[in-house]
MITI-641104 format. One line per 3 residues: number of its first residue (from 1); their letters; for each residue x, y, z of N, C-alpha, C. Coordinates in pm, whole numbers, m for minus. Layout:
N
NUM = A = X:Y:Z:X:Y:Z:X:Y:Z; ...
This chain:
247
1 = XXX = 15820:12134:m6836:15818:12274:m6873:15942:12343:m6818; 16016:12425:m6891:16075:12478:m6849:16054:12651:m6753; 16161:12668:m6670:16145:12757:m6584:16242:12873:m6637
4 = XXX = 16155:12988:m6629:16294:13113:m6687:16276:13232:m6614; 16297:13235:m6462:16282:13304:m6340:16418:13371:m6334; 16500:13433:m6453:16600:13495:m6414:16710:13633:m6392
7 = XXX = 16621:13734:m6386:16660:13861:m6369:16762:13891:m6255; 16885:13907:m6279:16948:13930:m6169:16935:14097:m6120; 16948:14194:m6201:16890:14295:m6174:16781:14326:m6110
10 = XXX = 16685:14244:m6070:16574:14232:m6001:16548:14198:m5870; 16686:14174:m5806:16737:14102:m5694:16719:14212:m5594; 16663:14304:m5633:16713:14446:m5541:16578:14449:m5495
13 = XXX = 16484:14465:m5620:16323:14460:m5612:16273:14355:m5492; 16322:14272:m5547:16286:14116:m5437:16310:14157:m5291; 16414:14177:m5272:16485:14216:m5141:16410:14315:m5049
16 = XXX = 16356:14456:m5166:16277:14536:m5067:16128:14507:m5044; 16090:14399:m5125:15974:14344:m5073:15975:14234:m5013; 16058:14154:m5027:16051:14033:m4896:16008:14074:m4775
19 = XXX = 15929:13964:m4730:15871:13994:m4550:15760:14065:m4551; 15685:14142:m4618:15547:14180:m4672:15476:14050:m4731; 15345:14045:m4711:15244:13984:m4722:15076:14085:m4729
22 = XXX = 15044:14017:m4863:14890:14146:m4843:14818:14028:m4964; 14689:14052:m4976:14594:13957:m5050:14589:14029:m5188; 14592:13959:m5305:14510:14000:m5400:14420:13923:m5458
25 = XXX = 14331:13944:m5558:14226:13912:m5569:14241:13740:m5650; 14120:13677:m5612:14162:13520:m5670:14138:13548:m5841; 14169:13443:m5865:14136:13406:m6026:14018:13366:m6033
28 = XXX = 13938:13382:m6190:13815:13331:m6187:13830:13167:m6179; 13727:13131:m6083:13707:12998:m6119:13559:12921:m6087; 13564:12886:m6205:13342:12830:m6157:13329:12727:m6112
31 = XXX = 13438:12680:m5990:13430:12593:m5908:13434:12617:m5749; 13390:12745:m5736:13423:12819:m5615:13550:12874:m5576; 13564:12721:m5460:13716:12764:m5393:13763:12653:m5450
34 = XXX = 13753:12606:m5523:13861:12460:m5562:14016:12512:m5620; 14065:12442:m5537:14277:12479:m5602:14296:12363:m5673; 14382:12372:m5740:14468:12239:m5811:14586:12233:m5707
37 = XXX = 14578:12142:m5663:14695:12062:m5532:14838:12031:m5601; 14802:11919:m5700:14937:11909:m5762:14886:11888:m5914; 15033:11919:m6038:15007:11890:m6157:15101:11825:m6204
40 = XXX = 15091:11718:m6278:15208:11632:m6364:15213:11671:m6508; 15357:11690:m6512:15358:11803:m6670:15453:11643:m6726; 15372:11586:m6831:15499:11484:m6897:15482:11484:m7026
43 = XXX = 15653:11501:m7076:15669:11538:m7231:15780:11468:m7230; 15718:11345:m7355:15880:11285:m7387:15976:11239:m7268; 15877:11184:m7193:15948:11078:m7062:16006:11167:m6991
46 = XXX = 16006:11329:m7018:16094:11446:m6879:15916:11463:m6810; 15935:11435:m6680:15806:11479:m6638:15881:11558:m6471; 15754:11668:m6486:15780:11760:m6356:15679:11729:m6272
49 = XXX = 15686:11774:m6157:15547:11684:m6072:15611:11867:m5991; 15459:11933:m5952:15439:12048:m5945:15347:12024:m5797; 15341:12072:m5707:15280:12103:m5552:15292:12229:m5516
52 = XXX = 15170:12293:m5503:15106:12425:m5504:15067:12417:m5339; 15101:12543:m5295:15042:12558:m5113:14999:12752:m5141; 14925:12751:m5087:14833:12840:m5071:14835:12902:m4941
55 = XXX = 14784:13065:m4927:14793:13120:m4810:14695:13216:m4804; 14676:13315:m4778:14553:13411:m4703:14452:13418:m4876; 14311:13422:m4870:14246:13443:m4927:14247:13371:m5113
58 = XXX = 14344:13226:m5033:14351:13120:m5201:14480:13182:m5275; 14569:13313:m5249:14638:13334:m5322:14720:13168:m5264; 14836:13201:m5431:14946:13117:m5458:15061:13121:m5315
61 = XXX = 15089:13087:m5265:15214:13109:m5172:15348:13065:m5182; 15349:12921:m5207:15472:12859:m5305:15450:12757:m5341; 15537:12723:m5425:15517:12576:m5541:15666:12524:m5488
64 = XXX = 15634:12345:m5520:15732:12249:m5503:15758:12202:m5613; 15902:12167:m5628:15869:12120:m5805:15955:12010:m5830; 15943:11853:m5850:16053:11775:m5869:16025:11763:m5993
67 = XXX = 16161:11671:m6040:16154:11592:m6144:16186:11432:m6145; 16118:11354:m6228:16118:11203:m6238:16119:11191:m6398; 16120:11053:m6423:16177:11049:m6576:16305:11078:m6586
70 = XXX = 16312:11114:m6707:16478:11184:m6807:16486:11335:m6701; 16397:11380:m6626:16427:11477:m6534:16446:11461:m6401; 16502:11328:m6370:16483:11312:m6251:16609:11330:m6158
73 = XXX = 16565:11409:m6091:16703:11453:m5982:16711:11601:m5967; 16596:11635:m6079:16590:11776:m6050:16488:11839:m5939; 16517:11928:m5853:16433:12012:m5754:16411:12173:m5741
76 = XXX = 16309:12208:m5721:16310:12364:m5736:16188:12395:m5654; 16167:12547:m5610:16063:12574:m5556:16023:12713:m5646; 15921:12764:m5597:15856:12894:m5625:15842:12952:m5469
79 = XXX = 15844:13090:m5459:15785:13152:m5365:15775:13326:m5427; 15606:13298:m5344:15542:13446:m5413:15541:13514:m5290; 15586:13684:m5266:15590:13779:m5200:15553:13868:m5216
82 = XXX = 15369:13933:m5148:15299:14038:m5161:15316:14142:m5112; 15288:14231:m5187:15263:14352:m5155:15160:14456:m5184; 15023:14493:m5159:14950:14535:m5235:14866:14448:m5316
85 = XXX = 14875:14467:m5442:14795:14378:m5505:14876:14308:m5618; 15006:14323:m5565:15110:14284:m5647:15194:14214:m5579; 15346:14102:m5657:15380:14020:m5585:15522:14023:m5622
88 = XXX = 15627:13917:m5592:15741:13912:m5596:15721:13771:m5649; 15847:13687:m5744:15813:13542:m5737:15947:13464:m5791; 16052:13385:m5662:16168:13355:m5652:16179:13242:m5661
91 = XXX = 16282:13229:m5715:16330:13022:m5721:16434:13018:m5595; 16476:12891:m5663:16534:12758:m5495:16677:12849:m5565; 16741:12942:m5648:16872:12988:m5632:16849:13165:m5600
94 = XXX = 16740:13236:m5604:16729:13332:m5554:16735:13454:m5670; 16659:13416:m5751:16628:13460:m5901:16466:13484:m5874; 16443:13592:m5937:16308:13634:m5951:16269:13764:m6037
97 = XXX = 16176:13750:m6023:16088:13859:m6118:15968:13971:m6038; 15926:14051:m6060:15853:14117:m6031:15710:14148:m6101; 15572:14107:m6043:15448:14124:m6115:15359:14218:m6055
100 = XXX = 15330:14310:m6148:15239:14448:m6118:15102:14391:m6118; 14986:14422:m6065:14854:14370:m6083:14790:14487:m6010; 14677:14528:m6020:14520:14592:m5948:14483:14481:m5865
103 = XXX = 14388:14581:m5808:14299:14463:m5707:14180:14373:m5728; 14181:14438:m5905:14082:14298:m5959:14156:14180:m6048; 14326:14138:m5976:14389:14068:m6009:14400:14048:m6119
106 = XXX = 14388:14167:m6176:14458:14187:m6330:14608:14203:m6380; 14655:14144:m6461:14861:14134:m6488:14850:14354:m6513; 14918:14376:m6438:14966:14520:m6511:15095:14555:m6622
109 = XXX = 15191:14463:m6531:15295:14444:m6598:15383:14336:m6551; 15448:14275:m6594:15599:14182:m6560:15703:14211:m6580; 15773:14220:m6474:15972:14254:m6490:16044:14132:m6513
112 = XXX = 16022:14042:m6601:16094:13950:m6647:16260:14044:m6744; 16255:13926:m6825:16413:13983:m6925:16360:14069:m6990; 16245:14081:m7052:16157:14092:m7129:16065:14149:m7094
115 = XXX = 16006:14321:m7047:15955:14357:m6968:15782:14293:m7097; 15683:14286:m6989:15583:14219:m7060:15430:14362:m6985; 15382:14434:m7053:15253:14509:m6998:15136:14452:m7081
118 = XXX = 15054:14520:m6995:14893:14465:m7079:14789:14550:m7024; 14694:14547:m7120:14612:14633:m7177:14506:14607:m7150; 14376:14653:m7091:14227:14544:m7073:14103:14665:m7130
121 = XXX = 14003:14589:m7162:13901:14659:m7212:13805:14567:m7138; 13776:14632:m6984:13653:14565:m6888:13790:14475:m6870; 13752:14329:m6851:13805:14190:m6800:13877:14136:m6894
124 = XXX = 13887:14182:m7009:13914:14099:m7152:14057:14178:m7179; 14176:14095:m7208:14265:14160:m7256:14279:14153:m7405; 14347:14303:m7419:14351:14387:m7565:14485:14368:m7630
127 = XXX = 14572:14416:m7565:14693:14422:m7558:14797:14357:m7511; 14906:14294:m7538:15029:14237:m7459:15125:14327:m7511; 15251:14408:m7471:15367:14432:m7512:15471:14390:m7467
130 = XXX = 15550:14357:m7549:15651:14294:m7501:15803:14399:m7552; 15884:14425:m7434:15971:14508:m7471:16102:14439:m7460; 16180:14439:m7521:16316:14396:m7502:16437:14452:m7565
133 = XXX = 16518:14438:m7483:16649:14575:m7473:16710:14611:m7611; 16759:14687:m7649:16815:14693:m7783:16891:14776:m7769; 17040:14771:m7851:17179:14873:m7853:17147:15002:m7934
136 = XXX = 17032:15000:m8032:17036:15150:m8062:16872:15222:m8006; 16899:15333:m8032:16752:15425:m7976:16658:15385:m8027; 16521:15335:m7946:16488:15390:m7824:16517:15306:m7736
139 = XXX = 16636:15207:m7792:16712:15156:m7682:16606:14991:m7641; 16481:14960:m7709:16381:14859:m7701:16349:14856:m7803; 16299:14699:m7874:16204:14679:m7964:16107:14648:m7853
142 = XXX = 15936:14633:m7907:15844:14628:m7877:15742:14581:m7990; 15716:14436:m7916:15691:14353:m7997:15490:14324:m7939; 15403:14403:m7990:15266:14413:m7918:15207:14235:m7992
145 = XXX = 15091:14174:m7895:15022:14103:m7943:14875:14156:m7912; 14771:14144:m7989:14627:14225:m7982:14542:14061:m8020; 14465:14103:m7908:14375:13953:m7882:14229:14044:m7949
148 = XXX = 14130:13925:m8008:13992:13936:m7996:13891:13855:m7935; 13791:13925:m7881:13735:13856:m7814:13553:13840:m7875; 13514:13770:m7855:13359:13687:m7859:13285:13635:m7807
151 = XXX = 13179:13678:m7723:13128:13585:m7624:13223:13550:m7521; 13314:13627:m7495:13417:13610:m7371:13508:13517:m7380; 13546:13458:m7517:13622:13380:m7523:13749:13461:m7635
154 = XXX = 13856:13448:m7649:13958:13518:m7701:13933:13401:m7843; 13944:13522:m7953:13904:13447:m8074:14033:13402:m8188; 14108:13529:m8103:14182:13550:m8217:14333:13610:m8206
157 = XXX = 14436:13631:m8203:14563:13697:m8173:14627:13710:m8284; 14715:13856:m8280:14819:13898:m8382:14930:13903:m8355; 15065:13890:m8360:15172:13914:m8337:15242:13958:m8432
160 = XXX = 15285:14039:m8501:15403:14050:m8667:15340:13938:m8748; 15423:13875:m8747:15327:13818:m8884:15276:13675:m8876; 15236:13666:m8726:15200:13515:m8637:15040:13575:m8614
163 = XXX = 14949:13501:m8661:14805:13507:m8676:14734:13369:m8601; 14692:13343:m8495:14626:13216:m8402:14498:13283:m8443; 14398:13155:m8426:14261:13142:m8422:14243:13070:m8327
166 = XXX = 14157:13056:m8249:14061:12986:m8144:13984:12907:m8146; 13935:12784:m8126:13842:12718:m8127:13784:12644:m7976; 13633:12643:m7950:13597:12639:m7807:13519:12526:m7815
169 = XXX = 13488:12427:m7693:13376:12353:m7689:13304:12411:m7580; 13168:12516:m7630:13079:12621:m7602:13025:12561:m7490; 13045:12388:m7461:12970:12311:m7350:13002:12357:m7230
172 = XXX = 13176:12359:m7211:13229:12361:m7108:13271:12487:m7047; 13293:12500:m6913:13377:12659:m6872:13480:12604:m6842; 13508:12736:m6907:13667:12737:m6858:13722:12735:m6759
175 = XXX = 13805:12677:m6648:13859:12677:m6538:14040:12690:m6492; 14044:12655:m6384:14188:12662:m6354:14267:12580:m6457; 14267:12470:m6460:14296:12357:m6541:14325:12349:m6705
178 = XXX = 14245:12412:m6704:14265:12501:m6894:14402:12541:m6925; 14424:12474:m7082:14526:12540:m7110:14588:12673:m7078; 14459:12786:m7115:14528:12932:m7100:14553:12989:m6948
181 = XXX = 14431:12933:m6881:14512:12949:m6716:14604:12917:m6680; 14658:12755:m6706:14722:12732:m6662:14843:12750:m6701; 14891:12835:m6848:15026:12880:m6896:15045:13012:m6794
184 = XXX = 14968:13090:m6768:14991:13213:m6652:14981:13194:m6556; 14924:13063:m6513:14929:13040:m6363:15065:13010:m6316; 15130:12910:m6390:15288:12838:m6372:15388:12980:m6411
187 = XXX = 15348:13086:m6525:15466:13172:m6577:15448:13289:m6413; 15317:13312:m6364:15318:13441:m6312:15250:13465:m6223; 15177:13336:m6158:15117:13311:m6044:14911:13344:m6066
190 = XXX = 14928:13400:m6182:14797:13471:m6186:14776:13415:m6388; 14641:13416:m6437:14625:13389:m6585:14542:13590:m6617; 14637:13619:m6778:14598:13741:m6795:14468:13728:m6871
193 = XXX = 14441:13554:m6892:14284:13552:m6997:14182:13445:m6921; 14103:13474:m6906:14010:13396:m6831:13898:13391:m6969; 13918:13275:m7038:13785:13304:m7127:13697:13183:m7072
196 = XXX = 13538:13247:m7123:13423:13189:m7061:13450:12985:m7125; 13496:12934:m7246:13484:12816:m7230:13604:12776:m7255; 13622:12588:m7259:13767:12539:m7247:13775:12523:m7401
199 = XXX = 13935:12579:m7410:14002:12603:m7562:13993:12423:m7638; 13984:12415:m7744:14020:12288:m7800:14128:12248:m7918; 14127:12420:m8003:14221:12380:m8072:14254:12545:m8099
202 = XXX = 14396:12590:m8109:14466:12689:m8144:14527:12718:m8255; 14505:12743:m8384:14571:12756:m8475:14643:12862:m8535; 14747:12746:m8599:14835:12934:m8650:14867:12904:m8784
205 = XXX = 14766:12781:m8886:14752:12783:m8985:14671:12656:m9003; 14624:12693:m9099:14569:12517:m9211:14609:12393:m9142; 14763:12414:m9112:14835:12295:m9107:14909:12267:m8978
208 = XXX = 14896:12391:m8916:14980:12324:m8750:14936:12412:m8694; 14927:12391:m8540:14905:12445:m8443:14900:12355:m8327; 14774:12368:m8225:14760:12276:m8118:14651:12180:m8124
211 = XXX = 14599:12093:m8054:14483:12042:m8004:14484:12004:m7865; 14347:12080:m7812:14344:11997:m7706:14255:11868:m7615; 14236:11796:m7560:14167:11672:m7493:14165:11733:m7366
214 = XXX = 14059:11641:m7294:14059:11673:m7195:13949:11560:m7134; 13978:11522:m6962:13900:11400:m6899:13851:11483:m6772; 13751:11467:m6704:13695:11522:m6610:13686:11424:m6478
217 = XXX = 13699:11517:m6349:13638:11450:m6254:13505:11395:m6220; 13428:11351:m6086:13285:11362:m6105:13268:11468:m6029; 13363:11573:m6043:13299:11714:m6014:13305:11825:m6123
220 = XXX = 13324:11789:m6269:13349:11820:m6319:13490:11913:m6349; 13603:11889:m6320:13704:11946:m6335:13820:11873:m6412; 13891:11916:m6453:14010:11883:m6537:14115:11781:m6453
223 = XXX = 14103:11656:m6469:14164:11624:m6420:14302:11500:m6533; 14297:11537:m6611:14392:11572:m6692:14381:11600:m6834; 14442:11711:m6860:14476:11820:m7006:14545:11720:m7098
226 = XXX = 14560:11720:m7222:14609:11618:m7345:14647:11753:m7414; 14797:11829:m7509:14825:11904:m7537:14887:11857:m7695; 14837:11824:m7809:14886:11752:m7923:14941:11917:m7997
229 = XXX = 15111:11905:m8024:15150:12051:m8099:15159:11962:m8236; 15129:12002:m8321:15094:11954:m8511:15153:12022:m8589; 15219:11982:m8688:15274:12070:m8829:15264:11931:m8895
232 = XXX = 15107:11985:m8958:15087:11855:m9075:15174:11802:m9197; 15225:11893:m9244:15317:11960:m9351:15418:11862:m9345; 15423:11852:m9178:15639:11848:m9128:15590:11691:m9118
235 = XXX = 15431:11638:m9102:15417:11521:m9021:15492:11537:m8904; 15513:11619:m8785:15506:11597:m8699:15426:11642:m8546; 15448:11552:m8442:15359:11592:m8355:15424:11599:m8229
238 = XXX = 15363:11652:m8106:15457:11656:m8018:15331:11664:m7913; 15358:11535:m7792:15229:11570:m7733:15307:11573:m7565; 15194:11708:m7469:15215:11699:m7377:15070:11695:m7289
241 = XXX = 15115:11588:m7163:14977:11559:m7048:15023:11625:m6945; 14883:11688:m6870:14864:11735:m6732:14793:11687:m6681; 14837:11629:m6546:14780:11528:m6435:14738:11633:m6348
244 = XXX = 14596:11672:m6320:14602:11719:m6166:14477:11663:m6061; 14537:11669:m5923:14439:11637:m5821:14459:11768:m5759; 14305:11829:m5661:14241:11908:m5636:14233:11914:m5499
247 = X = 14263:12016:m5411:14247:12036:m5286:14066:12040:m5217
């Protein structure tokens, strides 16, 4: 997976919050206190091998990150810096971003390139906007995505003229390990969708989208994700695995 931690303008933000530390609230998870320790992301022989350490009250504290395979020789870290109920979150060259949250560890907003806010109705998000800079007035496009939800599971998303559907296996809950956690866990330390079961297939037509697999511990947890991307059309496929063991 790639990493895109790079606001240099943001360097200022970082700076006046470094050296603060404060708790915010954990992520849902219906495994209590269980963390994911480490995760193996492998696509096409580049694989990242990911080590998560933790600090006051289960928050994230920093990530280790090598690479092996066609990625091998690469190294990087994460480190998250609280404040409130919000955080700071820097790489191994001193690039970072800034994430707004409440104290029911909800995303408020992200200072990425790309400023990113969101919207909630109760626990369930409504809204994503995404703003990005532009040379004439109002000086941003703003590009919204609007989720639906069902039985607590997100059914459905809009973007311009990008339409996903959802599909769930109603058996299982959803956990850390899940696709949709775990794309916000790695982008932002925190997931903005916690839906009640694990996703199986995502579509954004007839003919392509995602699928997902999945193998369990005997504690029931994800202990590795199967990620098949499809365009039947194109005949092609593109598959990525997540390895994780559990603290």
């Amino acid at each position: 997976m790639k990493q895109s931690f790079i606001t240099y303008c943001l360097l200022i933000l970082i700076t006046a919050f470094v050296g603060y530390a404060c708790k915010k609230s954990k992520n849902d998870n219906p495994f209590g206190n269980a963390k994911i320790a480490t995760a193996i992301i492998s696509n096409n022989g580049s694989i990242e091998n990911y080590q998560f350490f933790y600090g006051a009250s289960n928050n994230i504290d920093s990530v280790s990150i090598t690479g092996s395979g066609s990625s091998y020789g690469h190294n990087g870290y994460l480190k998250y810096s609280y404040i409130g109920s919000s955080w700071t979150v820097t790489d191994q060259n001193g690039y970072g971003f800034m994430v707004w949250a409440n104290t029911a560890g909800q995303l408020l907003k992200v200072l990425v390139a790309d400023t990113l806010t969101f919207t909630y109705n109760n626990n369930m998000l409504t809204v994503q906007n995404e703003y990005a800079t532009s040379a004439t007035p109002p000086y941003y496009v703003n590009t919204p995505t609007y989720y639906t939800w069902l039985n607590g599971d997100v059914t459905k998303t809009e973007s311009g003229t990008l339409n996903q559907t959802y599909t769930y296996n109603t058996s299982k809950n959803g956990q850390p390990g899940d696709p949709i956690r775990i794309a916000g866990f790695l982008a932002y330390g925190v997931s903005a969708i916690k839906t009640n079961h694990l996703v199986t297939r995502i579509a954004n037509s007839s003919t392509q989208g995602k699928n997902y697999a999945y193998t369990f511990d005997n504690k029931g947890r994800i202990s590795m994700l199967v990620e098949v991307v499809y365009n039947n059309t194109l005949n092609k496929h593109d598959t990525t695995t997540y390895a994780y063991t559990y603290y």
